[in-house]
Predicted model as a PDB file, atoms N, CA, C, CB and O in Angstrom, pLDDT in the B-factor column:
MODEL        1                                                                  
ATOM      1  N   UNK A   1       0.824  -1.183   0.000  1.00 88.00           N  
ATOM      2  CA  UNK A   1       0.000   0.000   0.000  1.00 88.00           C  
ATOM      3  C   UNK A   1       0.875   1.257   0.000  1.00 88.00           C  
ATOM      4  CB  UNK A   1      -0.941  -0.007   1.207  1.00 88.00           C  
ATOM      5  O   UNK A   1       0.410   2.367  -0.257  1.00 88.00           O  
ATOM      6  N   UNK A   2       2.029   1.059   0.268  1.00 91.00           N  
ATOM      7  CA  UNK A   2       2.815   2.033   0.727  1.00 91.00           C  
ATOM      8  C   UNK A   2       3.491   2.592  -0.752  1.00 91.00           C  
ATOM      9  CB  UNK A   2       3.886   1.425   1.915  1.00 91.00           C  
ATOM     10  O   UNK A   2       3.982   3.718  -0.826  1.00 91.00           O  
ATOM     11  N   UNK A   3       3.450   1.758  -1.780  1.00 92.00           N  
ATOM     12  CA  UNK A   3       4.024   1.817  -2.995  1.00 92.00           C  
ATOM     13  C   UNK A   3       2.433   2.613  -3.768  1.00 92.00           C  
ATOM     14  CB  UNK A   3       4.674   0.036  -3.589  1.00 92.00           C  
ATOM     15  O   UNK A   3       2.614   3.574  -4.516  1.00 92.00           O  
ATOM     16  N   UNK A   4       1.408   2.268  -3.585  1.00 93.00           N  
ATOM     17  CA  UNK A   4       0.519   3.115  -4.088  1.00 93.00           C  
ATOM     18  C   UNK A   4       0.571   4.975  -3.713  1.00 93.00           C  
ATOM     19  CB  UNK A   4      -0.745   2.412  -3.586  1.00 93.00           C  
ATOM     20  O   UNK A   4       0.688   5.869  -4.551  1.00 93.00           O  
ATOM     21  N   UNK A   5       0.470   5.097  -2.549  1.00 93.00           N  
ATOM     22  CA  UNK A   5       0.563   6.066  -2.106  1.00 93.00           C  
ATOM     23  C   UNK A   5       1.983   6.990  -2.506  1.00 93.00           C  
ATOM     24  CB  UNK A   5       0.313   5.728  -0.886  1.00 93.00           C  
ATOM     25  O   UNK A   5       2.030   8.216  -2.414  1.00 93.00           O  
ATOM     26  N   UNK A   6       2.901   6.278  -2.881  1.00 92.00           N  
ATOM     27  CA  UNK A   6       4.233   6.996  -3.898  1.00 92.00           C  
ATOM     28  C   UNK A   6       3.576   7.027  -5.377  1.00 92.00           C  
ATOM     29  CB  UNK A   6       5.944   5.851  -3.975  1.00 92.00           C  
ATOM     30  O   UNK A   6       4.185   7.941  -5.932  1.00 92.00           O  
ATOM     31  N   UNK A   7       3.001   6.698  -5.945  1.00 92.00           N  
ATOM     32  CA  UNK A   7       2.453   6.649  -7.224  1.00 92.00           C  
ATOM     33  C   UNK A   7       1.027   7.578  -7.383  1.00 92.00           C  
ATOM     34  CB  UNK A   7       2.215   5.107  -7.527  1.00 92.00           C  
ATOM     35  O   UNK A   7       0.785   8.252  -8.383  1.00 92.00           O  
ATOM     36  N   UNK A   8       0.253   7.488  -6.350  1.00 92.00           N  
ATOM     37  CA  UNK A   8      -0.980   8.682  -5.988  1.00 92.00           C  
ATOM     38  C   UNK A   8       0.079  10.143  -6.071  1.00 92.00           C  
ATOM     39  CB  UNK A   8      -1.886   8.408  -3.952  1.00 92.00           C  
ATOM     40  O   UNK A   8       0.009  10.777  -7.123  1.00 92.00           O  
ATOM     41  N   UNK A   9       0.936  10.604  -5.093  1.00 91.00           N  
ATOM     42  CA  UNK A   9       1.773  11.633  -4.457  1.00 91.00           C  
ATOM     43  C   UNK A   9       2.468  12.173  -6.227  1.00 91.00           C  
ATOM     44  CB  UNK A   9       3.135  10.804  -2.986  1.00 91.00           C  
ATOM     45  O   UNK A   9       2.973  13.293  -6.299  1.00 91.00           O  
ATOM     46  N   UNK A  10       2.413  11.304  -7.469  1.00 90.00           N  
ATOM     47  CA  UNK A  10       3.141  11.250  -8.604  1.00 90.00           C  
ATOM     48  C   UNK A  10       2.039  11.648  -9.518  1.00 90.00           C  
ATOM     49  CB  UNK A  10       3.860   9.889  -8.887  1.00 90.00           C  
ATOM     50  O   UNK A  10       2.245  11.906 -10.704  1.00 90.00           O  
ATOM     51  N   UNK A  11       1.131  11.684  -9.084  1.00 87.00           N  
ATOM     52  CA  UNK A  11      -0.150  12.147 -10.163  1.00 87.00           C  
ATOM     53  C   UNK A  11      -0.478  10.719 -10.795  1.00 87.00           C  
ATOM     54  CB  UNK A  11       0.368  13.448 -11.590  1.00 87.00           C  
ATOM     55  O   UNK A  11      -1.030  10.750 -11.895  1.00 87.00           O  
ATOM     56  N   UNK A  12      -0.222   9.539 -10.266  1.00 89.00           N  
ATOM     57  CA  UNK A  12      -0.405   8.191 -11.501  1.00 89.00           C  
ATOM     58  C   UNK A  12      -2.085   8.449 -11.484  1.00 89.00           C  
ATOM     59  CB  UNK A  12       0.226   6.076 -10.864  1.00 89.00           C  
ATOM     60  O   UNK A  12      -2.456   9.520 -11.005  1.00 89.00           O  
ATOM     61  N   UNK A  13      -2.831   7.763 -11.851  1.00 88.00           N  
ATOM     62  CA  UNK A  13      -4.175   7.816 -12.005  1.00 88.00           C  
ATOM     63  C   UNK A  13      -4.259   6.169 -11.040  1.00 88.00           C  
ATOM     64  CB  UNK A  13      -4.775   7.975 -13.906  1.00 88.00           C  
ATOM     65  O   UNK A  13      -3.604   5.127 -11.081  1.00 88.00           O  
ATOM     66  N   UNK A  14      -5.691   6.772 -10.048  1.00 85.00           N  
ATOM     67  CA  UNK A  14      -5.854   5.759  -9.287  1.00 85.00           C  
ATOM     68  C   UNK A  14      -6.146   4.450 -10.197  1.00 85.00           C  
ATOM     69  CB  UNK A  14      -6.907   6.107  -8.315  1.00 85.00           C  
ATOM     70  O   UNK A  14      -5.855   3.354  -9.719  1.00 85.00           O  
ATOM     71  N   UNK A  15      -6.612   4.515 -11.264  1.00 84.00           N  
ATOM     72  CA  UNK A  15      -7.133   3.709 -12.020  1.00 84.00           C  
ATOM     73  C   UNK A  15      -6.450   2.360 -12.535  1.00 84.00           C  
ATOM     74  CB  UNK A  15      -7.446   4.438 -12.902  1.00 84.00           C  
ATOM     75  O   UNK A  15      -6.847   1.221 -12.781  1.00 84.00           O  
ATOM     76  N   UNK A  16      -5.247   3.026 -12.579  1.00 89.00           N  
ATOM     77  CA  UNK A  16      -3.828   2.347 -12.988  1.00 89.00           C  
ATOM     78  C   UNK A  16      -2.890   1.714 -12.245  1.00 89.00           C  
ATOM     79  CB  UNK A  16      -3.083   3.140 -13.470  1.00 89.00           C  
ATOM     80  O   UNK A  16      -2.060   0.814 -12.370  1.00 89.00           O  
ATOM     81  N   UNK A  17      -3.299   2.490 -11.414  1.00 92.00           N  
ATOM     82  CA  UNK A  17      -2.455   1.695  -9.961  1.00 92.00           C  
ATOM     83  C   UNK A  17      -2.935   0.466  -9.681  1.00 92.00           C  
ATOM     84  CB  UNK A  17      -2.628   2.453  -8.459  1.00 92.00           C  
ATOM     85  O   UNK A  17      -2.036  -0.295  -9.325  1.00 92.00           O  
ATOM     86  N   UNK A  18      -4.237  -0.122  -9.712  1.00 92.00           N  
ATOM     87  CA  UNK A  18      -4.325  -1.453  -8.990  1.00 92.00           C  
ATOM     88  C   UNK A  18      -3.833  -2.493  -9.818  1.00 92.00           C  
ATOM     89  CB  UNK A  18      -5.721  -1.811  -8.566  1.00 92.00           C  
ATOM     90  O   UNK A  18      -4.015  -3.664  -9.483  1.00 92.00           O  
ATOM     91  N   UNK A  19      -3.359  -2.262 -10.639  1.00 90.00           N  
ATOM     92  CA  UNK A  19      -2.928  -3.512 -12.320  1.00 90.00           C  
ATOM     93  C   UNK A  19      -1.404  -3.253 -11.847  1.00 90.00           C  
ATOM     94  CB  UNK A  19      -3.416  -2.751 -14.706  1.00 90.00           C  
ATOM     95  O   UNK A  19      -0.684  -4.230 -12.054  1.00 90.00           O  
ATOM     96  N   UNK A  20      -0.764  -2.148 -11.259  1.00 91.00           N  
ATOM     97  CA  UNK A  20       0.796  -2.214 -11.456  1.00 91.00           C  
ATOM     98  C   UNK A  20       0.874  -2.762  -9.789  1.00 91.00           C  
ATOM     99  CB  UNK A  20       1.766  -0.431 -11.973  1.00 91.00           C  
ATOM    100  O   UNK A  20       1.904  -3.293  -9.374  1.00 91.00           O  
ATOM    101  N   UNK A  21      -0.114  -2.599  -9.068  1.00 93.00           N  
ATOM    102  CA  UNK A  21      -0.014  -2.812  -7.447  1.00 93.00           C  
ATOM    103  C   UNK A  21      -0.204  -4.736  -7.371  1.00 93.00           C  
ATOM    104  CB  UNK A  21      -1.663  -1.710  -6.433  1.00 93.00           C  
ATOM    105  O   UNK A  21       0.308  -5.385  -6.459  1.00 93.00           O  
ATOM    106  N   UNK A  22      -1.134  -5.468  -8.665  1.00 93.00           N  
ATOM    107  CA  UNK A  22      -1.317  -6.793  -8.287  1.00 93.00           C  
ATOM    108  C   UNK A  22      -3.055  -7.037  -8.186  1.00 93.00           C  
ATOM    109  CB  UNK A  22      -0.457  -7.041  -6.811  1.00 93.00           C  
ATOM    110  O   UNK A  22      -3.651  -8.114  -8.165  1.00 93.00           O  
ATOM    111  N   UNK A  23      -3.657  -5.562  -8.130  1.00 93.00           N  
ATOM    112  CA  UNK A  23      -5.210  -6.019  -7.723  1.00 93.00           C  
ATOM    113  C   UNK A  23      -5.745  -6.424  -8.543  1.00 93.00           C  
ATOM    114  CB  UNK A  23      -6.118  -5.190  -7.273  1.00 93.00           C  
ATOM    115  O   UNK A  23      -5.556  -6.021  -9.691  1.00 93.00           O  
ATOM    116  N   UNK A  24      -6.806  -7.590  -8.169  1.00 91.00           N  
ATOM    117  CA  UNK A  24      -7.547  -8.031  -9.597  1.00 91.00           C  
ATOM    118  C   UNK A  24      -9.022  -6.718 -10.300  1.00 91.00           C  
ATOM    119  CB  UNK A  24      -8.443  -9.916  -9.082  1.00 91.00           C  
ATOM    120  O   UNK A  24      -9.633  -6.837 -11.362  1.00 91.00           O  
ATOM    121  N   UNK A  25      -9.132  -5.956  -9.581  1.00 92.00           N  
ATOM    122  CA  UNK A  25     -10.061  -5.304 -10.052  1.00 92.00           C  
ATOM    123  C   UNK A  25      -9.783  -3.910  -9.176  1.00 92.00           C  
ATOM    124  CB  UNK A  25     -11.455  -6.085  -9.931  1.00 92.00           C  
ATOM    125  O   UNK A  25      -9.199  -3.991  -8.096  1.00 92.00           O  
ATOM    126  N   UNK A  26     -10.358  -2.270  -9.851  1.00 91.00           N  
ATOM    127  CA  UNK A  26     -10.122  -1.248  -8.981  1.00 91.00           C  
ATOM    128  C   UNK A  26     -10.362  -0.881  -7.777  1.00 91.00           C  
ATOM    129  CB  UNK A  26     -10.390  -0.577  -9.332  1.00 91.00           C  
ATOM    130  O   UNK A  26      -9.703  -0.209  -6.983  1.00 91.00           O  
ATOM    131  N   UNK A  27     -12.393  -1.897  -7.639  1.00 93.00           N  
ATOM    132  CA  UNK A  27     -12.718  -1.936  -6.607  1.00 93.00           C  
ATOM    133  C   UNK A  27     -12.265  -2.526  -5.356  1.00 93.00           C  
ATOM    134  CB  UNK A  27     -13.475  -2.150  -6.820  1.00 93.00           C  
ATOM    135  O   UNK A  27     -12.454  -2.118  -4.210  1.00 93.00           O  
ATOM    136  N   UNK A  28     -11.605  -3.603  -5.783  1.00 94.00           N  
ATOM    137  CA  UNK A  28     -11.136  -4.093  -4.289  1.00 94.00           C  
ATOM    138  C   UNK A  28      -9.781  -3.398  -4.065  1.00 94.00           C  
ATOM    139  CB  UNK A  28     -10.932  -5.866  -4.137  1.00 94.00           C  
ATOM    140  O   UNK A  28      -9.527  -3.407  -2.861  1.00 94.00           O  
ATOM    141  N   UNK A  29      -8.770  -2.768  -4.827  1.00 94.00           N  
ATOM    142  CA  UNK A  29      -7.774  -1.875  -4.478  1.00 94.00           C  
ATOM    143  C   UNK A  29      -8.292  -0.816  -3.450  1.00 94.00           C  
ATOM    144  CB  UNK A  29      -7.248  -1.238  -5.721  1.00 94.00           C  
ATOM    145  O   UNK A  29      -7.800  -0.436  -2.388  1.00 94.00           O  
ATOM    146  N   UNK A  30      -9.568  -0.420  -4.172  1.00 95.00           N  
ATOM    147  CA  UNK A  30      -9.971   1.147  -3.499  1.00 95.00           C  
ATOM    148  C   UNK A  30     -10.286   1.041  -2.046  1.00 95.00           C  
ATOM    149  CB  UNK A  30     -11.398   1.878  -4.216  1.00 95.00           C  
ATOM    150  O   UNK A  30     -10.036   1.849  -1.152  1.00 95.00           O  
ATOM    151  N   UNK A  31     -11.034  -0.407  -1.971  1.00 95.00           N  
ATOM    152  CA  UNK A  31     -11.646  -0.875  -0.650  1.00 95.00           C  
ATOM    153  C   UNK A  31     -10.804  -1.032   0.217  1.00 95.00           C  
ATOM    154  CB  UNK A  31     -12.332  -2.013  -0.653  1.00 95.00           C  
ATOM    155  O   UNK A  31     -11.025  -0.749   1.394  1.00 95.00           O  
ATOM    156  N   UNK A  32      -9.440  -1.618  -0.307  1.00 95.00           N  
ATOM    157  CA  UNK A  32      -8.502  -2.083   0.666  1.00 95.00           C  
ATOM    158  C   UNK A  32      -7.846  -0.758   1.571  1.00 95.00           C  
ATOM    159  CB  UNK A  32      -7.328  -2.940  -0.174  1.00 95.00           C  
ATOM    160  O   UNK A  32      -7.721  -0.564   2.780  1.00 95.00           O  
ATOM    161  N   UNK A  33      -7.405   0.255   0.021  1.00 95.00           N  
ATOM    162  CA  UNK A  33      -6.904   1.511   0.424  1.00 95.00           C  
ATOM    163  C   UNK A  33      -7.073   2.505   1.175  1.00 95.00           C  
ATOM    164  CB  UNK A  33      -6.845   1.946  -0.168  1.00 95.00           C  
ATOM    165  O   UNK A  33      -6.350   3.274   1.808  1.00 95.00           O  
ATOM    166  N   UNK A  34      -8.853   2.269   0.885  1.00 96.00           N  
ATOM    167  CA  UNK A  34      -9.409   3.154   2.321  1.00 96.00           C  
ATOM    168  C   UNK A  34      -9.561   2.339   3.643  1.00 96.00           C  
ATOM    169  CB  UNK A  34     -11.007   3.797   2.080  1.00 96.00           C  
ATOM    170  O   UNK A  34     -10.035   2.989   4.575  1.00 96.00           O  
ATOM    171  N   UNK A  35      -9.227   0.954   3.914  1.00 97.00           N  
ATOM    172  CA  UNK A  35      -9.095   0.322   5.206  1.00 97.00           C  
ATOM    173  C   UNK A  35      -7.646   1.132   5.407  1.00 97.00           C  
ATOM    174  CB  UNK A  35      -9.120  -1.549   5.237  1.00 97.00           C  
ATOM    175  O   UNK A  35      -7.148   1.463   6.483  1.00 97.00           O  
ATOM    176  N   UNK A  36      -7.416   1.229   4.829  1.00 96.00           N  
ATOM    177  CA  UNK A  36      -5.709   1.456   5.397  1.00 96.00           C  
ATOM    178  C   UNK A  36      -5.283   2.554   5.901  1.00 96.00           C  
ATOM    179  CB  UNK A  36      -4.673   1.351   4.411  1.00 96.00           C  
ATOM    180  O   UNK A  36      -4.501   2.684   6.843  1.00 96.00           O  
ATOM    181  N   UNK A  37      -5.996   3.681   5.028  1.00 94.00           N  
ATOM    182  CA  UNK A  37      -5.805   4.934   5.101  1.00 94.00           C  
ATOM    183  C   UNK A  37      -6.839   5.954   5.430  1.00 94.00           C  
ATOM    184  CB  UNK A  37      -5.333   5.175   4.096  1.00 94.00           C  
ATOM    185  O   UNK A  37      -6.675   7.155   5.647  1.00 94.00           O  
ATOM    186  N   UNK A  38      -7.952   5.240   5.425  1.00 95.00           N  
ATOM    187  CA  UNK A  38      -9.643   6.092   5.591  1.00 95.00           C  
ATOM    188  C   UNK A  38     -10.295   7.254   4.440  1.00 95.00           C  
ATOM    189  CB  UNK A  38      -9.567   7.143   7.128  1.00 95.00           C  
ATOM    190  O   UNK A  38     -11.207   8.049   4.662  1.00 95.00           O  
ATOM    191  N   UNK A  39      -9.522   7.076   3.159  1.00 95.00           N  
ATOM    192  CA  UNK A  39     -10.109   7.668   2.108  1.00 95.00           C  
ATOM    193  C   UNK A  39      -9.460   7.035   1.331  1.00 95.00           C  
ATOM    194  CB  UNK A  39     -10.138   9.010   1.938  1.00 95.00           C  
ATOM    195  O   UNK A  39      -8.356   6.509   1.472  1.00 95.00           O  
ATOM    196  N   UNK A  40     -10.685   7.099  -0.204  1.00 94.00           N  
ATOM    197  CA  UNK A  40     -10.325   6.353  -1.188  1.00 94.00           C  
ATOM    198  C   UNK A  40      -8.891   7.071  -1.957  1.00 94.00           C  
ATOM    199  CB  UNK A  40     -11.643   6.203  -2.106  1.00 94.00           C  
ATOM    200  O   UNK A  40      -8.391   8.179  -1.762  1.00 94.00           O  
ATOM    201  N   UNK A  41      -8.527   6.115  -2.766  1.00 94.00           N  
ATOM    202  CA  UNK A  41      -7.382   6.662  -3.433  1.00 94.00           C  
ATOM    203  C   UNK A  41      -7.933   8.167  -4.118  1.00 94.00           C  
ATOM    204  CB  UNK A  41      -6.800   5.489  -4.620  1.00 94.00           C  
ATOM    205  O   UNK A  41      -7.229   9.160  -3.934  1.00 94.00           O  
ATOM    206  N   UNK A  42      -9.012   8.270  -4.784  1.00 92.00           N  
ATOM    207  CA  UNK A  42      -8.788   9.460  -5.295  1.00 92.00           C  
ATOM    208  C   UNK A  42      -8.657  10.511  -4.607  1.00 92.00           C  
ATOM    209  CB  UNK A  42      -9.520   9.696  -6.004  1.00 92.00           C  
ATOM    210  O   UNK A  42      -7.756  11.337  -4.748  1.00 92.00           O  
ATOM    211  N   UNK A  43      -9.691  10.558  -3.689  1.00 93.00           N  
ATOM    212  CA  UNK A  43      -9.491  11.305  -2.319  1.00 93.00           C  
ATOM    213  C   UNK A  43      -7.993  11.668  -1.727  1.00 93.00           C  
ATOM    214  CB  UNK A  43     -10.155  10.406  -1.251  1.00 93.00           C  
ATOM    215  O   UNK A  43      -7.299  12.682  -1.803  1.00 93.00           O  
ATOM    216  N   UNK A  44      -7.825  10.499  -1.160  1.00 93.00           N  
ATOM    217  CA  UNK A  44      -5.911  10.833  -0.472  1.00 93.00           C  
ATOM    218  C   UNK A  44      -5.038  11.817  -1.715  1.00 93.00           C  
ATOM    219  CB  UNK A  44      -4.659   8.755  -0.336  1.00 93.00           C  
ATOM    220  O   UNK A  44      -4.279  12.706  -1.329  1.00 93.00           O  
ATOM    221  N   UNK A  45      -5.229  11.562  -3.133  1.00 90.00           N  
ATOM    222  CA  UNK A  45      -4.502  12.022  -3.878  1.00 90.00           C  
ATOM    223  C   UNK A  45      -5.202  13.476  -4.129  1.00 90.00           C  
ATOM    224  CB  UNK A  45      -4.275  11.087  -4.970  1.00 90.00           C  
ATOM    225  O   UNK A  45      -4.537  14.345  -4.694  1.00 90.00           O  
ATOM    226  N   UNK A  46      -6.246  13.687  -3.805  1.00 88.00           N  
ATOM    227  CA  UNK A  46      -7.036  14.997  -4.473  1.00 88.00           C  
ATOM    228  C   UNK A  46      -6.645  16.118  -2.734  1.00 88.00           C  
ATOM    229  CB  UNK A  46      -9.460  14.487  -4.979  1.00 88.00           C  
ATOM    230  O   UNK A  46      -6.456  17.334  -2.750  1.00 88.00           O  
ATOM    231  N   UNK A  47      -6.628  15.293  -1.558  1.00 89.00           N  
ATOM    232  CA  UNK A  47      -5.942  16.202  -0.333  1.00 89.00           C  
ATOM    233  C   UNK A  47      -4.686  16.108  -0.088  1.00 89.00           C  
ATOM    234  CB  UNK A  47      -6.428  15.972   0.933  1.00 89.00           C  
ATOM    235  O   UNK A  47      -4.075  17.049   0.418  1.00 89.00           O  
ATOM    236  N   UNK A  48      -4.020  14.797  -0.451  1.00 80.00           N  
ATOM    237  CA  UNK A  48      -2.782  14.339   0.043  1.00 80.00           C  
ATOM    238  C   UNK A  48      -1.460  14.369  -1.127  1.00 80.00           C  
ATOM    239  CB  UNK A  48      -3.097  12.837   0.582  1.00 80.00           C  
ATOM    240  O   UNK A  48      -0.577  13.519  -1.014  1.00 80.00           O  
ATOM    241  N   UNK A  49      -1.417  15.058  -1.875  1.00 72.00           N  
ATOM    242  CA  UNK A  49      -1.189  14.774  -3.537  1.00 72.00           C  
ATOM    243  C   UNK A  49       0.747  15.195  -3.053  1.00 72.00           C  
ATOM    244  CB  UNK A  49      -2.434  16.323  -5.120  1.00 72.00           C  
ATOM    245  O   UNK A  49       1.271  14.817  -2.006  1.00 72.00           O  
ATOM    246  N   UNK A  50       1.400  15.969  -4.068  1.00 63.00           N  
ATOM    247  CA  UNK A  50       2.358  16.136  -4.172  1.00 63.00           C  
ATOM    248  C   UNK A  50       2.659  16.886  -3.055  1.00 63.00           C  
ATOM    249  CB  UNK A  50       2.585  16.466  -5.224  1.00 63.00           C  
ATOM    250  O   UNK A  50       3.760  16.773  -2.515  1.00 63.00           O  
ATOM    251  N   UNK A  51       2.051  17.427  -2.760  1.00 58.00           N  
ATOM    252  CA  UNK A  51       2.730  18.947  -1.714  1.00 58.00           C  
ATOM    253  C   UNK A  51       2.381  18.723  -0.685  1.00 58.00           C  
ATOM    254  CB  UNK A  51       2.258  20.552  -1.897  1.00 58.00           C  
ATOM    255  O   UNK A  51       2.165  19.676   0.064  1.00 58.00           O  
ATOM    256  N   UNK A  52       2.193  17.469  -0.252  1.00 53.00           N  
ATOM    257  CA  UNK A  52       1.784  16.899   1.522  1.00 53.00           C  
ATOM    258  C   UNK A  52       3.260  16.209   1.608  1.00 53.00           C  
ATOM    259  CB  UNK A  52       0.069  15.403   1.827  1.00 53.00           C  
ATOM    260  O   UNK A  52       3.909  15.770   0.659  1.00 53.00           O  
ATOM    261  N   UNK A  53       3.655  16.225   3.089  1.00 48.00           N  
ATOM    262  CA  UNK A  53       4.933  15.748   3.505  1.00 48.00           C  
ATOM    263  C   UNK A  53       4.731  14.322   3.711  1.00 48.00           C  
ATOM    264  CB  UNK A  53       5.481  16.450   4.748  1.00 48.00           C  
ATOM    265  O   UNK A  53       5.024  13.332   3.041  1.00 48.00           O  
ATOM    266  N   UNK A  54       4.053  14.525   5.005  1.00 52.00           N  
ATOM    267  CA  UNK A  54       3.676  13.053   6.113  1.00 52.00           C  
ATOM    268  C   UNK A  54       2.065  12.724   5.474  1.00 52.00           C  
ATOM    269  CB  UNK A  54       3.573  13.576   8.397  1.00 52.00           C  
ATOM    270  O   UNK A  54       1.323  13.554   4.947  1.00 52.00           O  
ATOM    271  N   UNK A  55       1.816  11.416   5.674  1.00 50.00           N  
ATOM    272  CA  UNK A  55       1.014  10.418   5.999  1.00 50.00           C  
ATOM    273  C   UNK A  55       0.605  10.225   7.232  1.00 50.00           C  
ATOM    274  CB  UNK A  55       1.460   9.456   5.664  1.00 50.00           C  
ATOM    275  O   UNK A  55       1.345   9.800   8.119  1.00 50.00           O  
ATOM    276  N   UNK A  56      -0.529  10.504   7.379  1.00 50.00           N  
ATOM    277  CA  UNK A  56      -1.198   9.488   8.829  1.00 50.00           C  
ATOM    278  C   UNK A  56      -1.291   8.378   8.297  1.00 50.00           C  
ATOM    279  CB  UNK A  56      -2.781   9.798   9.563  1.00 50.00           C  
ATOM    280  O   UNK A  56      -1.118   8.304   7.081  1.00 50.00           O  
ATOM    281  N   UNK A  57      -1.611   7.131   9.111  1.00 46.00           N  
ATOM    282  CA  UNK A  57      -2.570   6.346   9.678  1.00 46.00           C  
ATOM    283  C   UNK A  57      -3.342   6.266   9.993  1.00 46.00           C  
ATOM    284  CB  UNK A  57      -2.579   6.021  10.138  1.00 46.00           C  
ATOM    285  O   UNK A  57      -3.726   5.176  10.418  1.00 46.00           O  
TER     286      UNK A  57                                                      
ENDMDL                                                                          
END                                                                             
């Protein structure tokens, strides 16, 4: 998950990420991503994008 969130922070498109991450489909990437992090990938990338330092948990 930690390799997505370097690729979100890069502008990749959430879309794309779950095929280079291993997921079989976007939805269960997205599902997983927000267990992990509490917003979906597009989200984390649309508040959390290039110009955020740190990561919560």
């Amino acid at each position: 998950m930690e390799q997505a969130v370097v690729l979100l922070r890069q502008q990749a498109r959430p879309s794309e990420i779950y095929f280079q991450l291993g997921y079989e489909n976007h939805s269960s990437f997205s599902q997983s991503f927000k267990q992990v992090y509490g917003v979906t990938p597009k989200e984390f990338q649309k508040n959390f994008g290039a110009d955020t330092v740190n990561v919560c948990r």
